[in-house]
N, C-alpha and C positions, 0 to 999 in steps of 0.2 A: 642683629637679626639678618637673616641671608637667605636668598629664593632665586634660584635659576630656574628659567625656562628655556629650553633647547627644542628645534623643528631640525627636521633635513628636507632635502631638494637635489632637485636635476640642474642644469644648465638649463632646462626651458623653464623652470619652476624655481629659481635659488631658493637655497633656504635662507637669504638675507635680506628677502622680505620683510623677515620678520623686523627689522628695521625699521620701515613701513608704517608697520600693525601699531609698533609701540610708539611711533614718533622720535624715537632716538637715533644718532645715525649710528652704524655699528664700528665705525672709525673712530668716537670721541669715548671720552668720558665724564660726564656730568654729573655735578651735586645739585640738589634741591634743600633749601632746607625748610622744616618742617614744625611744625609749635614743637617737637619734644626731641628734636634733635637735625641728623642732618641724611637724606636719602643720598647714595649715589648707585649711579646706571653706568654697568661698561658690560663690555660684552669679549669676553676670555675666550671665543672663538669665533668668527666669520668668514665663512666661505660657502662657494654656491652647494657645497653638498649637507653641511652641517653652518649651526649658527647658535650660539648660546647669548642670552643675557642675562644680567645677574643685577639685584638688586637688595643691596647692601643700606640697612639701615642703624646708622651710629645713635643711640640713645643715652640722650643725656640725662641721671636721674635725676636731677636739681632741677631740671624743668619740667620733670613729670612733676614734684612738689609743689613746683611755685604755680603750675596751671592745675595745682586740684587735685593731684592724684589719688583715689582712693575716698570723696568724697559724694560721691555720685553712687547710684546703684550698679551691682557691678564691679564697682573698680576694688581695686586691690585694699589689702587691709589700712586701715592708717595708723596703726604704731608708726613711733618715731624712727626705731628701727628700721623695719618693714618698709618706707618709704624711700630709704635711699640701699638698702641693700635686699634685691629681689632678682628671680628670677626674668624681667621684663629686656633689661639692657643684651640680653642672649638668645631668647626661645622665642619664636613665629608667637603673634598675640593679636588685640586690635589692633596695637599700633602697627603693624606693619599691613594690616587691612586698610588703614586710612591712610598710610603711604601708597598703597597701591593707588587708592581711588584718586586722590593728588597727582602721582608722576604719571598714572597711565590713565588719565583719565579719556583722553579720544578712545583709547582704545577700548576701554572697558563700558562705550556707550556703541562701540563698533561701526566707528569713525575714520576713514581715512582720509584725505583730500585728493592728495598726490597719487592715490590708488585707490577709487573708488570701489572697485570689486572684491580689493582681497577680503575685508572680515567677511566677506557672505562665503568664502573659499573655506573648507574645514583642510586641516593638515595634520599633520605627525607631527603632537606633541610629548614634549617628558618636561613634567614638572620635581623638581625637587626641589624637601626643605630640610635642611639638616638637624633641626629639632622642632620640636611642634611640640607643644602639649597638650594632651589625650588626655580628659577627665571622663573616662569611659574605658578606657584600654584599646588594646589596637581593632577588639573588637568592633566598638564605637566608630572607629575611621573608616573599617569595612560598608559598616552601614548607612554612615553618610555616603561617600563617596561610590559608592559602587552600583546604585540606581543610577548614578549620572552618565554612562554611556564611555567609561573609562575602561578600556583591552586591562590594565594591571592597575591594580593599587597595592600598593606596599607600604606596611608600616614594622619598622624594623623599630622594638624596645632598645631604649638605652639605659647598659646599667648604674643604677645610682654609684657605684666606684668601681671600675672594671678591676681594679687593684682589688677586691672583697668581694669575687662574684657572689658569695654566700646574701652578702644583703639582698641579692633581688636587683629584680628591672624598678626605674625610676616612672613616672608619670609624664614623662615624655619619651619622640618618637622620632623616627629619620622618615618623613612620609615621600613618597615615589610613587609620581599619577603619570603612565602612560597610557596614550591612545588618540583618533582623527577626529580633531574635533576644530572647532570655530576658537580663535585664541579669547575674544569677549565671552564667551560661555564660558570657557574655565576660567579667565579672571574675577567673572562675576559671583563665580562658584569659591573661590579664596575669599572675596572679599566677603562674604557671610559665614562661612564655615570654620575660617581661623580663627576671630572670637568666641564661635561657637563650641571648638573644641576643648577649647583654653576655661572656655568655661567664667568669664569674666570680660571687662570690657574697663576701660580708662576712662571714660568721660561718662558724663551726666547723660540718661537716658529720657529723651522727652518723647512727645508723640510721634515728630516728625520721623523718628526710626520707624515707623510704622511703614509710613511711605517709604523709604530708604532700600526697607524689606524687601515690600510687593518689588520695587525697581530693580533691584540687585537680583530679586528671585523669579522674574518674570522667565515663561516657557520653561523653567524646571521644577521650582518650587512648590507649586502649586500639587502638581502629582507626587508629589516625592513623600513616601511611606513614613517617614520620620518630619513632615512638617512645623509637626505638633513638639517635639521634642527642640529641631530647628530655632522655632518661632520665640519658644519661652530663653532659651537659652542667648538668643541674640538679644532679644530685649530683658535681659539680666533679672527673669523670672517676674516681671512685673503685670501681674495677672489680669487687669483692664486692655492693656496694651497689647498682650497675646492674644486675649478675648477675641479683641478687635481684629488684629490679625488672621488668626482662623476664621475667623468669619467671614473677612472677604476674599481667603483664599477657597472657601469652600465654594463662593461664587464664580471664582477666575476658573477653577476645574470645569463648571456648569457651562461656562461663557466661550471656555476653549475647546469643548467638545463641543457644545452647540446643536449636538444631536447627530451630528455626523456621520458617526460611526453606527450611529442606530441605524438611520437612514440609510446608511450601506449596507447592512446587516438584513434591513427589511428590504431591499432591493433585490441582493443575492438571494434571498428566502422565495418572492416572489418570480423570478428570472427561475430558477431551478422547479416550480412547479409544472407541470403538463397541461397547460393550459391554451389554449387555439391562439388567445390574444395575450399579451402582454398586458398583467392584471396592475392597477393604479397602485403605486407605492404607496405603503403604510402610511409616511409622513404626511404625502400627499391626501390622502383617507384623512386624518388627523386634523389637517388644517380644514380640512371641509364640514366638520363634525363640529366643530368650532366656531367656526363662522353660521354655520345653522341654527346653532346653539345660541347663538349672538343675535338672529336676527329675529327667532323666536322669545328673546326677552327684550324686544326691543330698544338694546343699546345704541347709545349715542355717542357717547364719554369711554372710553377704551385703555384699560393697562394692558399693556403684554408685562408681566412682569417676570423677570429672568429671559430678557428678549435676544439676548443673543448677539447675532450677526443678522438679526431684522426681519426672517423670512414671514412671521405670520403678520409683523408693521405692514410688508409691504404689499402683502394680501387684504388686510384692512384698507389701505390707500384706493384699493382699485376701488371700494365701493362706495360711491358718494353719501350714502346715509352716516358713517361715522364720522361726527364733526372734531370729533378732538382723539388724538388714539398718541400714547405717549410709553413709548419705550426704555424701560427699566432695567439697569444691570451693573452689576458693581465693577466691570473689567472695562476699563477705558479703552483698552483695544478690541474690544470685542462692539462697543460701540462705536468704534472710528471705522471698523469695517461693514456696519450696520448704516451706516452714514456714506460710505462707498454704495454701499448694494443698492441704498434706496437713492441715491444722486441727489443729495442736498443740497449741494453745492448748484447747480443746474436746474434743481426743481421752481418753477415760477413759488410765486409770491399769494396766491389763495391758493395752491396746493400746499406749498409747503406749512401755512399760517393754521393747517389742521394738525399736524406733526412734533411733537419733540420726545427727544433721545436723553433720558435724565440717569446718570453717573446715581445707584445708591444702593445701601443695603438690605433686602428681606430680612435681618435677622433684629432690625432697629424698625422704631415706629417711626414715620415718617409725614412731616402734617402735608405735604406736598401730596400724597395717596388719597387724599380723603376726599368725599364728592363724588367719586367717578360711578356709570352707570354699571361697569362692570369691569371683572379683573379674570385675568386668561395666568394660569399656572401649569404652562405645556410641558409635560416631560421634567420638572422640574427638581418636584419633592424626593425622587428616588437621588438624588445626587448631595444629601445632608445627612449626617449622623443625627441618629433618631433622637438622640439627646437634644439637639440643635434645629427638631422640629417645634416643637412646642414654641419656640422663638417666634419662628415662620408665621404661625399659624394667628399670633397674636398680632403682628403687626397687620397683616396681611384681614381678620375675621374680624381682630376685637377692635381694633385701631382706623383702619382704612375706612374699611364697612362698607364695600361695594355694593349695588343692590343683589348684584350676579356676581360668583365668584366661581370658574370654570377651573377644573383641576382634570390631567391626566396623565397616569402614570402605567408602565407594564402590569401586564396580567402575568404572571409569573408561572400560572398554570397551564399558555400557553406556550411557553417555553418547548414542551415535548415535540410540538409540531414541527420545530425547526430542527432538519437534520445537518442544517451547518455548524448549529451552536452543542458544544459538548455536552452531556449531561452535568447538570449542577452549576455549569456556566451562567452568571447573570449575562444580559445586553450588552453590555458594555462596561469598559472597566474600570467609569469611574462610579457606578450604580454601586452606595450602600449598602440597599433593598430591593428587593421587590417582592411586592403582596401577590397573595391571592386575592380571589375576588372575595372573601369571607371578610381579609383582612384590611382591604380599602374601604369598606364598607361599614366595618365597625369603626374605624379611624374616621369615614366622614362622618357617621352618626354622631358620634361624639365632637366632634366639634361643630355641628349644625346646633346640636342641642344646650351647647356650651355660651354658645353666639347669635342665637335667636335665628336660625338660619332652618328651612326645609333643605331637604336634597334628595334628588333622581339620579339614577343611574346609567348611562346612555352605553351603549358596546359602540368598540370603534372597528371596524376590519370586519371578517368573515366569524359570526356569533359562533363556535364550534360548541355542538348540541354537548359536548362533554368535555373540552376542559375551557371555553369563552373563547370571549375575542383577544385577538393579540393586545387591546390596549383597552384600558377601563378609563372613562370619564364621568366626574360626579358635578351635578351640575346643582349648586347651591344659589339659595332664593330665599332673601334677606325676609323675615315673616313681617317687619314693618317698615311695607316696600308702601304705603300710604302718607309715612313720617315725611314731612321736608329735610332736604339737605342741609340746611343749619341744623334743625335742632338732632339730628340724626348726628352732625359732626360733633355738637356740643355734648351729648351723653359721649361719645368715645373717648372726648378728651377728658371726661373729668378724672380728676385726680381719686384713684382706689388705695389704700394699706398694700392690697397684693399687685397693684397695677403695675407695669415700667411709667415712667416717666419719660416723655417726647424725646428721643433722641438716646436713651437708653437702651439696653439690650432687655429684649422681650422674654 
C-alpha cells in the first residue's frame, strides 16, 4: 500500500516543514513495524519549494491470519483461500488507516513541539494514492471528499486488465486530493474514509469505534451530507453502534452552531431595519422570554438542555433564585467552551457549587434529568431529523418529567419578513425544519396530551398581526405538578412493553 503527500513553499515558508508536521526528518528513512506488517516513511523529494513523503506499507498476509483476519465484523471473507490471497497486501484499506494513525500520529492530533504554530497554518496540499478501493464508483469518492473543502478530487478508474479494455474498469481507483488545507484535517479525513471506501475493515468492531469516529471526525463530520452513509460504513454496518453515532453527531452539529449564525442572522435583520434605536437582538429577546418564563413557574432546579457554549447557563447564574442550573450537551467541546465562558476555573466555591456542565445525549433517557423544576429546549428541536424527534421528546417529556418543560423554535411564517434571507431559505443550515405556527402547535398538543402535560403559547420578537413572531415558544406545565418528586420519578422509571429502557434509545 503507498500514499504520498506533497505541499510546496517559499524560502520564507519551505515546503519542508512539512517534516515538521509529520515528525519525520526528510533526510532519513524510517521503518515502523506494525501488528500486520512493516510501515516505512522516506521522502522522494525535499526542498524549500516542493517536499514529498511517502508512506509505504509492506503487508504481511500470514499476520493478517494469525491476528484474526476476517473474523470480526467487517473484515474480509475467511475462506481458507481468501485469507492469504486478497486484494489487502496492494489497494489503500484500513490497514493503512491504522498505519497512519501509528506513524503520524502527533500529527494527526495536530501536534508539533519543535514548531508550535505550523498545524494551525493551512498549506498546499496534493495527496495521492495509487489504488483505493471504491465500493461506490468514482462517483461515491466525489461525494465523500468534495464537501471537504478540497480545489480537485480525482478519481481516475483502473482497468481490471488494461491488456482487455473490453472487460471494463475494476472497483478500484488512482485517488488525487488537491487543495489549502491544515495537514491534521486531511489526515484525519484518510484515516476514516479509506475504510470507508473499501467498504470493510480488518479487525473486530467494538464500541470504542464510536468514540474513534466522533475524534477522527471532529469540525467536519458532523456537517458532512453523507454522515449517515460515513458512520454505518466505518462501523462495518453495525446498526446499535451507527445509531449511536448519529445521534451524537446530530448533537455536535447543534453544539457547533450554537446558534450563532441565527444570532447573526437576527442581528443583520435587526441592523437593516429603520429604526431610531438599535432594536435588542432576537437571541437576546429569547433569552429574556425565558427567564420570564422561568420565573413565573417558579423554578429553582434548571436544565438548559442542548446548552451549547453556555450563554442562557450564564444568564441563569446572574440570578440568585436558581439554586441548581445544570448544563447539557453531547459535544465535549462545546462544553469545554461553555466552561471558558462561564470561568469555572476562577469561579469561587458557592457560585460555582450551583452549576454543572454534564457530557450527554437527548436522544437516550437519562436518570441524571429526572427531578428538575424545569427544563429549557432553546432553538434546539429544529436541528434533528423528524424521525429522531420522537426520541427527544421521550426522554426529555416521558422520562425526565420536568415540572416545566420550555421549548423554542422558528416561526417559519416569519421567514418573509427578512429581506436578507432568500426565499425558501431556512435560518440556518443546519435547520432540518421549521414549522409554522399551526404546525408547533399541533406537535406541542400532542405531546402535552401524550405526557400529561398542559401547554401555552408565548410569541417571542415583534407578534406581526399577519405572519407572528420570528420565534414561537411553548411553555409546558406537568398537570401533576402536586405529585412529589419521588413518586413522580418512580412512575417514569417503570418498566412499559413500549417503553425504552434507561439508557436506551427513546
Amino acid at each position: 500500500m503507498f500514499l504520498t503527500i506533497s505541499t510546496t513553499g517559499s524560502p520564507e515558508r519551505p515546503a519542508t516543514d512539512l517534516g515538521y508536521l509529520l515528525h519525520k526528518h526528510p533526510g532519513k528513512a524510517q521503518s515502523f513495524s506494525t501488528s500486520h506488517g512493516t510501515a516505512h516513511v522516506f521522502y522522494p523529494e525535499a526542498t524549500a519549494d516542493r517536499c514529498t513523503a511517502a508512506l509505504l506499507l509492506e503487508v504481511d498476509p500470514v499476520a493478517l491470519v494469525r491476528r484474526g483476519q476476517g473474523k470480526g465484523r467487517g473484515g474480509a471473507p475467511d475462506a481458507a483461500l481468501a485469507q492469504y490471497v486478497n486484494d489487502r497486501p496492494y489497494a489503500a484499506s484500513s490497514l493503512l488507516a491504522v498505519a497512519l494513525s501509528g506513524v503520524f500520529r502527533s500529527a494527526l492530533a495536530g501536534q508539533c513541539t519543535a514548531r508550535p504554530e505550523l498545524p494551525e497554518q493551512a498549506r498546499p496540499l496534493r495527496v495521492e494514492i495509487p489504488v483505493l478501493p471504491a465500493r461506490g464508483g468514482t462517483e461515491l469518492v466525489h461525494r465523500l471528499f468534495g464537501p471537504l473543502g478540497w480545489d480537485l478530487v480525482r478519481a481516475e478508474p483502473l482497468a481490471l486488465d488494461e491488456r482487455f479494455p473490453e472487460w471494463g474498469d475494476s472497483r478500484y481507483v488512482r485517488l488525487v486530493l488537491e487543495g489549502e488545507m491544515k495537514l491534521a484535517d486531511a489526515l484525519r479525513q484518510l484515516y476514516v474514509l479509506l475504510p470507508v471506501l473499501d467498504d470493510s475493515k480488518h479487525y473486530w468492531i467494538s464500541p470504542d469505534e464510536v468514540d474513534k469516529l466522533l475524534r477522527a471526525g471532529e469540525g467536519w463530520l458532523a456537517a458532512h451530507p453523507e454522515n449517515g452513509l460515513i458512520s454505518s460504513r466505518y462501523l462495518a454496518r453495525h446498526k446499535g453502534l451507527t445509531r449511536d453515532a448519529l445521534d451524537r453527531l446530530e448533537l455536535v452539529r447543534l453544539a457547533e452552531s450554537d446558534g450563532s449564525e441565527v444570532e447573526e442572522l437576527d442581528n443583520a435583520v435587526d441592523e437593516d431595519r429603520d429604526t431610531e434605536e438599535r432594536p435588542v437582538p432576537l437571541a437576546v429577546l429569547r433569552r429574556e422570554a425565558i427567564l420570564a418564563a422561568l420565573r413565573g413557574a417558579g423554578a429553582r432546579r434548571v436544565l438548559d438542555l442542548g446548552c451549547g457554549q453556555g450563554q442562557l447557563v450564564q444568564a441563569l447564574l446572574k440570578e440568585p433564585a436558581y439554586t441548581e442550573i445544570v448544563g447539557v450537551d453531547v459535544s465535549m467541546r462545546a462544553l469545554h467552551l461553555a466552561a471558558k465562558r462561564l470561568r469555572l476555573e476562577r469561579m469561587g466555591e458557592r457560585q460555582s457549587s450551583r452549576v454543572r456542565l454534564v457530557q450527554g445525549s437527548l436522544a437516550y433517557t437519562d436518570k441524571r434529568l429526572a427531578g428538575y423544576d424545569a427544563a429549557v429546549l432553546s432553538e434546539v428541536i429544529e436541528h434533528l431529523d423528524l424521525p429522531r424527534l420522537p426520541a427527544l421528546e421521550y426522554a426529555v417529556f416521558g422520562s425526565a418529567r420536568p415540572r416545566t418543560v420550555l421549548v423554542t423554535t422558528p416561526n417559519v411564517e416569519y421567514n418573509v419578513r427578512w429581506e436578507t434571507l432568500p426565499a425558501g431559505h431556512v435560518r440556518h443550515g443546519d435547520h432540518r425544519f421549521e414549522w409554522t405556527r399551526e404546525e408547533f402547535r399541533a406537535w406541542a398538543h400532542d405531546v402535552a396530551a401524550r405526557h400529561g402535560y398542559g401547554v401555552e403559547f408565548v410569541p417571542v420578537g415583534d407578534d406581526d398581526p399577519e405572519v407572528g413572531p420570528p420565534t414561537q415558544m411553548g411553555v409546558f406545565t406537568r398537570a401533576d405538578t402536586d405529585t412529589d418528586t419521588d413518586t413522580a420519578a418512580t412512575d417514569t422509571t417503570a418498566t412499559r412493553a413500549d417503553t425504552p429502557k434507561e439508557g436506551e434509545a427513546a
